[in-house]
C-alpha positions in Angstrom: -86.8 -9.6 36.9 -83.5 -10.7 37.8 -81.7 -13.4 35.6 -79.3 -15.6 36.3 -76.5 -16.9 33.9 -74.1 -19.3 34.6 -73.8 -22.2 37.4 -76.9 -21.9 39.5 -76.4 -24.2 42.6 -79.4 -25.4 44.7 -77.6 -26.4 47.5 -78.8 -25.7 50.8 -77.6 -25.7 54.7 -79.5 -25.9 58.3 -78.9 -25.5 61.6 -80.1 -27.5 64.4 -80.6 -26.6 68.3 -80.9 -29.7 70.2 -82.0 -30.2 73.4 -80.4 -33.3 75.4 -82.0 -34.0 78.8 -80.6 -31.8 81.6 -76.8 -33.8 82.5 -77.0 -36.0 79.5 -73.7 -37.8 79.7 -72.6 -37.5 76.0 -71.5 -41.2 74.3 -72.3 -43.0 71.8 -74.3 -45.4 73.6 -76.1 -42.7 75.2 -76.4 -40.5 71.5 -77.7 -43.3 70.1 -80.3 -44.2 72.9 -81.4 -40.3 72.6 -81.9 -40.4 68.8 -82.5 -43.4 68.0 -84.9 -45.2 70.5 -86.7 -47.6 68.2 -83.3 -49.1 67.2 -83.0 -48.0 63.7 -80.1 -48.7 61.9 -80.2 -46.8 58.7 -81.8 -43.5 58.1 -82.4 -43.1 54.5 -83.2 -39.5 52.2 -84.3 -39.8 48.7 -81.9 -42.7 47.5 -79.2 -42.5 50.3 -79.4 -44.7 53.0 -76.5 -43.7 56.1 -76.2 -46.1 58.8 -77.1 -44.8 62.1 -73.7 -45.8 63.4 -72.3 -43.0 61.1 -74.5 -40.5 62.4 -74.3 -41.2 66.3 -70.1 -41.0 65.8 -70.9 -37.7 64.1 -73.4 -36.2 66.5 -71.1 -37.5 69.4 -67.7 -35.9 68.0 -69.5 -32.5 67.5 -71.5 -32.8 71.3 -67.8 -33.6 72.3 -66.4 -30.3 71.0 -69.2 -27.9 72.3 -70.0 -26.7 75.6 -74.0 -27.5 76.7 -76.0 -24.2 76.6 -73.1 -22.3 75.4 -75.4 -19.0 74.3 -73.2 -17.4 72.1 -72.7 -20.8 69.7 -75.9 -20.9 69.6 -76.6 -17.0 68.5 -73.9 -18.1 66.0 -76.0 -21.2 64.8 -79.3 -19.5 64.1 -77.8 -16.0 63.1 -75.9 -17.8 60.3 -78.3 -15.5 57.4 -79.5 -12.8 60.1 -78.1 -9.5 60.8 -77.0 -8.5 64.4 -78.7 -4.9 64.4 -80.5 -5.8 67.7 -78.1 -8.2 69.3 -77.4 -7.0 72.9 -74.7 -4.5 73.4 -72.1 -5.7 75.8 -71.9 -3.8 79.0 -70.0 -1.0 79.6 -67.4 -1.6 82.3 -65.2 1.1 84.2 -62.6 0.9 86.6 -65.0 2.2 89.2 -67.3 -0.3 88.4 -67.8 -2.9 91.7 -67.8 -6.7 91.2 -71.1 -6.6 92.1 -72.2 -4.2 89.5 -70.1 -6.0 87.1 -71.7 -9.7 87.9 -75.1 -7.9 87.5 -74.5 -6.4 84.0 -73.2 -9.4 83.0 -76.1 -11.5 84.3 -78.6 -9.1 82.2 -76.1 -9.3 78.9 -76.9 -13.4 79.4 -80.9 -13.0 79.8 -80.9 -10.4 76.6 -78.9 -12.8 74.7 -81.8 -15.7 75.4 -84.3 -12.9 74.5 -82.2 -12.7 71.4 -82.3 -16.4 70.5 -86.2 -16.4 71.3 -86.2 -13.9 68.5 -84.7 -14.9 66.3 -86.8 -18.2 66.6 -90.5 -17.4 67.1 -92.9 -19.4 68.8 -89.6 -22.0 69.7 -88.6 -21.2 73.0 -85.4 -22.8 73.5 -85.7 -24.4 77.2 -82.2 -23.8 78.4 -83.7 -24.6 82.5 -84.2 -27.7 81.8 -82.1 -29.0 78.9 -78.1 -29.3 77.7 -78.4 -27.1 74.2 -76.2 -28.0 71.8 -76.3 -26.6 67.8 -75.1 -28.7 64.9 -74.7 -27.2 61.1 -75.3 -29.4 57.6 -75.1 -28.8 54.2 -76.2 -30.7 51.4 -73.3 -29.2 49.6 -70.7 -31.5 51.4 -71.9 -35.1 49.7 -74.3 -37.6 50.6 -73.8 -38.0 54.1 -74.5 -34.8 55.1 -77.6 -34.0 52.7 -78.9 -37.0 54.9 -77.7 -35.3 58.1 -79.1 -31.9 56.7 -83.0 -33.3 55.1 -82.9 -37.1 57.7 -85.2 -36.0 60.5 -81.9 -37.9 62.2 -83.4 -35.6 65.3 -86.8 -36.0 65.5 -87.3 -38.0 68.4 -85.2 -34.9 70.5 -86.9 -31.6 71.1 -85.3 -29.3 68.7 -85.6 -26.2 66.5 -84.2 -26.7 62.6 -83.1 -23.1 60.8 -83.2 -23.8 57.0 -80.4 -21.1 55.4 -81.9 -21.8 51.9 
């Protein structure tokens, strides 16, 4: 049995993957519409209560900074506590190799990363065809505002996959 002494912390962090509809034009308007559709105006955990303002500006800022499907911020999301023993090996290019070739093994290195993500998430296909992807991080460690980004359900009216790093 293991035993702990000192400062024991219970904080925990999770990773979202979002899925946008395919050429969602990120602003707040439209972040707000996507998450919020019933109009709410406060989304409240335990006895914190964030106004929904707060959270659109939030999401928006990080949708801002990402690319849509980027594939490896992704892998980086959900592989936060995972090892990378079986994550794709990157192709081996020569100087003989032909453009062609070289498109090709790139093309498979993309398809085994989704394979990748698929694993690491079972039974939640991430839809990449049809959706703009983008991954978000909170923690409950960094105040109030983020527990309630981190435990808020602020995505569940968006098809999405939470990773709890507990």
């Amino acid at each position: 049995m293991k035993i702990r002494h000192g400062f024991v912390s219970n904080s925990s962090s999770s990773s979202f993957v979002v899925c946008f509809p395919k050429g969602f034009e990120v602003s707040e308007d439209n972040v707000k519409a996507a998450m919020f559709p019933a109009g709410d105006n406060t989304v409240h955990y335990y006895e914190y209560a964030i106004s929904v303002e707060s959270i659109v500006k939030c999401v928006t800022r990080e949708m801002l900074a990402q690319t849509p499907n980027n594939i490896d911020s992704i892998i980086s999301t959900i592989s936060e506590d995972h090892e990378y023993d079986d994550y794709p090996k990157y192709p081996q290019i020569t100087r003989e190799t032909t453009p062609e070739e070289m498109r090709a093994a790139w093309d498979k290195f993309d398809e085994e990363k989704k394979e990748y993500i698929d694993k690491q998430l079972p039974g939640k296909k991430v839809e990449f065809e049809n959706f703009d992807v983008y991954s978000f991080s909170y923690s409950d460690n960094d105040g109030n505002f983020y527990c309630t980004m981190e435990h808020g359900e602020i995505f569940s009216n968006l098809k999405h996959v939470r990773i709890s790093h507990h």
